[in-house]
C-alpha positions in Angstrom: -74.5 -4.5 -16.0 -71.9 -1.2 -15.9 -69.9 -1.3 -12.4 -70.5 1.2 -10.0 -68.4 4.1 -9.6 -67.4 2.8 -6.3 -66.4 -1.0 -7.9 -64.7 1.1 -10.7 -62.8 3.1 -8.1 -61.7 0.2 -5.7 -60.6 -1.4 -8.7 -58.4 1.1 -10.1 -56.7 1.5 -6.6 -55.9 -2.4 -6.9 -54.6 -2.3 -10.0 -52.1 1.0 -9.2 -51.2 -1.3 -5.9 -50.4 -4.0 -7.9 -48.4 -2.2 -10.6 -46.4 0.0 -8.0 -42.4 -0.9 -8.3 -41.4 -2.6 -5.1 -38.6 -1.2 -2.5 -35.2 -2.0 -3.8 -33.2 -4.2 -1.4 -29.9 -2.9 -1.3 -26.7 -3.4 1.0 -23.3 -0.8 2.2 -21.6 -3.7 0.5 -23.5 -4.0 -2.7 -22.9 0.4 -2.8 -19.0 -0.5 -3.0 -19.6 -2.6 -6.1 -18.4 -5.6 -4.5 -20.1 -8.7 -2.6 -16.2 -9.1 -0.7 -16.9 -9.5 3.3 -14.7 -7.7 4.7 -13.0 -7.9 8.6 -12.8 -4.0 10.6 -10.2 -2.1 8.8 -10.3 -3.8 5.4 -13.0 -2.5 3.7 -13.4 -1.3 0.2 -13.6 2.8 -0.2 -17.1 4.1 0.2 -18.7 7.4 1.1 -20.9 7.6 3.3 -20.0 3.9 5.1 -20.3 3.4 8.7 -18.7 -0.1 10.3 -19.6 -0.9 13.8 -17.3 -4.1 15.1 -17.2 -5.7 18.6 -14.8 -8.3 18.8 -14.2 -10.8 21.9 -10.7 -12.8 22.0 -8.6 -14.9 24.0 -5.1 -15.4 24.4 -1.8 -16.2 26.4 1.9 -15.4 26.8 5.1 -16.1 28.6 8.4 -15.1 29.2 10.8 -16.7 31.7 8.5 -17.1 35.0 6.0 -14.6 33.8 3.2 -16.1 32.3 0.2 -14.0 30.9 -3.8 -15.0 30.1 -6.5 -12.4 28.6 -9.7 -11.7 27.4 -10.4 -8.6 25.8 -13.5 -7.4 24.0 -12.5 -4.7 21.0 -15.0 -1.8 20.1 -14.6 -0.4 16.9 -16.4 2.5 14.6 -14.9 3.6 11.3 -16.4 6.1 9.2 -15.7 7.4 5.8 -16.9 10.9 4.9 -15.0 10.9 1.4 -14.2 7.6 -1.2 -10.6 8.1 -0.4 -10.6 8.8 3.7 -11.7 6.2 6.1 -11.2 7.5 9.9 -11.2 5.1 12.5 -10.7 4.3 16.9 -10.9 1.4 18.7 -10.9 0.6 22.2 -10.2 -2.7 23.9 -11.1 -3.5 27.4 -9.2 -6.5 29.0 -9.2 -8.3 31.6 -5.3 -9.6 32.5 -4.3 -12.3 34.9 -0.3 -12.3 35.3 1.8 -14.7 37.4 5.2 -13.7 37.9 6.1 -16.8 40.1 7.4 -15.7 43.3 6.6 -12.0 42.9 3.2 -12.8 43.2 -0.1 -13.0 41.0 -2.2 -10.0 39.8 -5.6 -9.8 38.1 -6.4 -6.4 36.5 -9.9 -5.2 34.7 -9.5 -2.3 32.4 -10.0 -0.4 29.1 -6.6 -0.8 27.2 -4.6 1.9 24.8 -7.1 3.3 22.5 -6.5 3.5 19.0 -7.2 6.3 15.9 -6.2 5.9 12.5 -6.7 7.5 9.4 -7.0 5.4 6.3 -6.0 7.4 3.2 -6.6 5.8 -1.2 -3.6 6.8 -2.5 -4.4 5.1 -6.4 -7.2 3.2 -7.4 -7.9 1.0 -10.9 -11.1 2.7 -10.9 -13.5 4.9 -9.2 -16.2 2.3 -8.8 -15.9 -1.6 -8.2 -11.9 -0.9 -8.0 -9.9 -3.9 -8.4 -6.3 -2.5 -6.9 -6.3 0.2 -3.8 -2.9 1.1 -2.1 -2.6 4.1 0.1 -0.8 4.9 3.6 -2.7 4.6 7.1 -1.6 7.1 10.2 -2.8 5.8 13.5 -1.6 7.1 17.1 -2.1 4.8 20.0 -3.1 6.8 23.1 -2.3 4.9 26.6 -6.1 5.9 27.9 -5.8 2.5 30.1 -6.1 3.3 33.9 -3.4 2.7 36.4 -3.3 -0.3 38.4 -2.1 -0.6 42.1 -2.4 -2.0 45.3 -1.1 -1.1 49.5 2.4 -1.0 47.8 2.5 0.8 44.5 1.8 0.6 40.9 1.4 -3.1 39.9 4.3 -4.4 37.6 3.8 -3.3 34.1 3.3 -6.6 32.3 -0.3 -6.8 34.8 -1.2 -2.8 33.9 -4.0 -3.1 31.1 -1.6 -0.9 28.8 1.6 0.4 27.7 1.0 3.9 29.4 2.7 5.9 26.4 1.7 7.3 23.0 2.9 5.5 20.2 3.3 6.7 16.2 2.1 4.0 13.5 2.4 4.6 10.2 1.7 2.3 7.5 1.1 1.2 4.0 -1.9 -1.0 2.8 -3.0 -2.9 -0.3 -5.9 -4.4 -1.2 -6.7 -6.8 -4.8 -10.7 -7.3 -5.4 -11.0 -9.7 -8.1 -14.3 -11.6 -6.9 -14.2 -14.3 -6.0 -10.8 -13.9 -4.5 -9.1 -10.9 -2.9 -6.1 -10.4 -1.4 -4.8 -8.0 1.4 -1.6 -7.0 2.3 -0.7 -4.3 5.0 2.4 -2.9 7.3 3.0 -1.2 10.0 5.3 0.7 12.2 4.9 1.4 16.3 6.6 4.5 17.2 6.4 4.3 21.3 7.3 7.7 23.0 8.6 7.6 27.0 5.4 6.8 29.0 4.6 7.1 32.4 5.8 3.6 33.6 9.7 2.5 34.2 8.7 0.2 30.8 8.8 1.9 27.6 7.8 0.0 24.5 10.3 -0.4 21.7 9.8 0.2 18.0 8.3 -2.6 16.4 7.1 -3.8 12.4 4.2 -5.7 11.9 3.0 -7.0 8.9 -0.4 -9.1 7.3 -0.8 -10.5 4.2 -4.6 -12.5 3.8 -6.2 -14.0 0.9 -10.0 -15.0 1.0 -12.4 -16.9 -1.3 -15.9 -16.2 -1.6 -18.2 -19.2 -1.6 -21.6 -17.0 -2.3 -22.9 -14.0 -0.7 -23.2 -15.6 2.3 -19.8 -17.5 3.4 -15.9 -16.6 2.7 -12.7 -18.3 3.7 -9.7 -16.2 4.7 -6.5 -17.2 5.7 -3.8 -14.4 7.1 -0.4 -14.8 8.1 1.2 -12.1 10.7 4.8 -11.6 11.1 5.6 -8.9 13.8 9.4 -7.7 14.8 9.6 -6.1 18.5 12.6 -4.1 19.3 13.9 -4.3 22.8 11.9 -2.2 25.7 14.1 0.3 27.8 13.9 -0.3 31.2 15.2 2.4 33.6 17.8 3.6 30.9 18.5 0.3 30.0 17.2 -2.5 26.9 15.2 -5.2 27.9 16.0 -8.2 26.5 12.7 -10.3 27.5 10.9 -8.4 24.9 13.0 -8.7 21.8 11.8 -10.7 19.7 10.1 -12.3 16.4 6.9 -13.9 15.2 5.0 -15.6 12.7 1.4 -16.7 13.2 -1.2 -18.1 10.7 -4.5 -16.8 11.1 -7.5 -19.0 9.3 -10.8 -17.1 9.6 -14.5 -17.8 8.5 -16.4 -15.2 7.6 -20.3 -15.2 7.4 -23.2 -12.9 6.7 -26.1 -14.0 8.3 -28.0 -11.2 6.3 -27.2 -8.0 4.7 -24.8 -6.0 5.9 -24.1 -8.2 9.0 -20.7 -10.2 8.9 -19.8 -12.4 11.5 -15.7 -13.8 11.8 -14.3 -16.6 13.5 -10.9 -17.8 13.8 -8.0 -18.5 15.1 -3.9 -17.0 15.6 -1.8 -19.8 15.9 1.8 -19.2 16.2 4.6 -20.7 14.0 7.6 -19.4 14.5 9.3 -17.5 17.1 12.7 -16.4 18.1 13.4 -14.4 21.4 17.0 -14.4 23.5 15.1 -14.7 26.4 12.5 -17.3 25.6 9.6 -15.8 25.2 6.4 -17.3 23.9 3.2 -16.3 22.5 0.1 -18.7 22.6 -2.6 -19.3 20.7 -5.4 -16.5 20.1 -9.1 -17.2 20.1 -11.4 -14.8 18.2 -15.0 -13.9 17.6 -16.3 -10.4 16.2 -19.4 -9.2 14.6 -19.2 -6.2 12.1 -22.5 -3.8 10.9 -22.1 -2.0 8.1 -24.6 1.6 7.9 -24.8 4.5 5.6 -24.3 8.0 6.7 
């Protein structure tokens, strides 16, 4: 018997359903031709790329009878508008509890210094997938904190929530892609300019150097070490000795993407080495962050 014109059209609607090609799944990542997770501020060069981080950490410090505990949540955005410009700010907020033994015991809530930098691709293997990418980074630190006080004044400056002065920090950074592995290496100089506390910060040179491993698409080990070199902070004319000093920390990190485009890192900073005149010592450093990747 010949089919209706009805069963003739309901099948022919069927059959263009069935045949139609499918939505694409596709990832920021996947765009930069190459399934490396990245942490904030490591990323491979991609127009277009938006990265969203909020970060959550603990940690602890002392020097002499001043002893220092804080959480502080991190809010990050980067954006890149070209394959060889990635602009990016950050702003912490902190919450600081400071004992300075028989001066007394402050707790402060605030935002801390925010930060802007511009992340410039200098030379690249390649224009897509690229294996080696070295270029500078500029970044100013602005002291946006708020001041801190109670019925006799400003509160010491190791309990304010920042430095409360502009700082310079150029840089250089390199990054190796060879999937599995990849390798990033990065330094940077702080450039502190007279604030509007008695404490100004001194110069200081920090430097990272992380290798990770990628499992799958899903899970990647990284392991950093830090090494930062503080110059002496001038108080009222004169250096500070408390805060000259050097460190070396070792930084393992997992890194997992529960699905596309969503990378969550854990780890720890633990420190190694130090060497201060005055004794100073930095603790342990406890950190969580989750990073979203988007497309202009």
């Amino acid at each position: 018997m010949p089919w209706s014109l009805a069963t003739r059209a309901g099948l022919a609607l069927s059959l263009a359903v069935a045949l139609a090609p499918a939505p694409a799944s596709a990832c920021v990542t996947c765009g930069a031709g190459d399934p490396t997770l990245t942490v904030m501020g490591a990323e491979p060069p991609l127009a277009g790329r938006v990265r969203v981080s909020l970060g959550v950490s603990a940690l602890w410090d002392r020097v002499g009878d001043v002893s220092l505990a804080e959480g502080r949540a991190d809010l990050a955005l980067s954006v890149a508008p070209t394959d060889w410009l990635t602009l990016s700010a950050s702003t912490p907020l902190v919450l600081r509890a400071v004992s300075e033994g028989p001066h007394g015991r402050f707790l402060t809530v605030g935002p801390r210094d925010t930060e802007v930098r511009a992340r410039v691709v200098w030379l690249r293997d390649r224009a897509w997938a690229p294996s080696h990418v070295f270029g500078p980074t500029l970044g100013v630190r602005a002291p946006t904190s708020l001041d801190h006080a109670d019925g006799q004044g400003l509160l010491p400056v190791d309990a304010q929530s920042g430095s409360g002065a502009f700082a310079a920090m150029p840089g250089l950074q390199y990054a190796w892609l060879v999937d599995p592995w990849s390798v990033f290496v990065s330094a940077t100089v702080t450039l502190p300019f007279a604030g509007r506390y008695a404490d100004t910060p001194g110069p200081s040179f920090a430097t990272t150097t992380a290798a990770q491993y990628r499992f799958d698409r899903a899970l990647t080990v990284r392991a950093a070490v830090d090494t930062r070199l503080d110059a002496p902070a001038t108080l009222a004319g004169r250096t500070d000795p408390r805060s000259d000093h050097f460190s070396l920390f070792v930084s393992p990190e997992l890194l997992w993407s529960p699905a596309g485009d969503w990378i969550l890192q854990l780890g720890v900073r633990v420190p190694v080495l130090q060497v201060s005149e005055q004794g100073r010592e930095e603790g342990w450093t406890v950190r969580a962050a989750l990073t979203v990747d988007a497309e202009l």
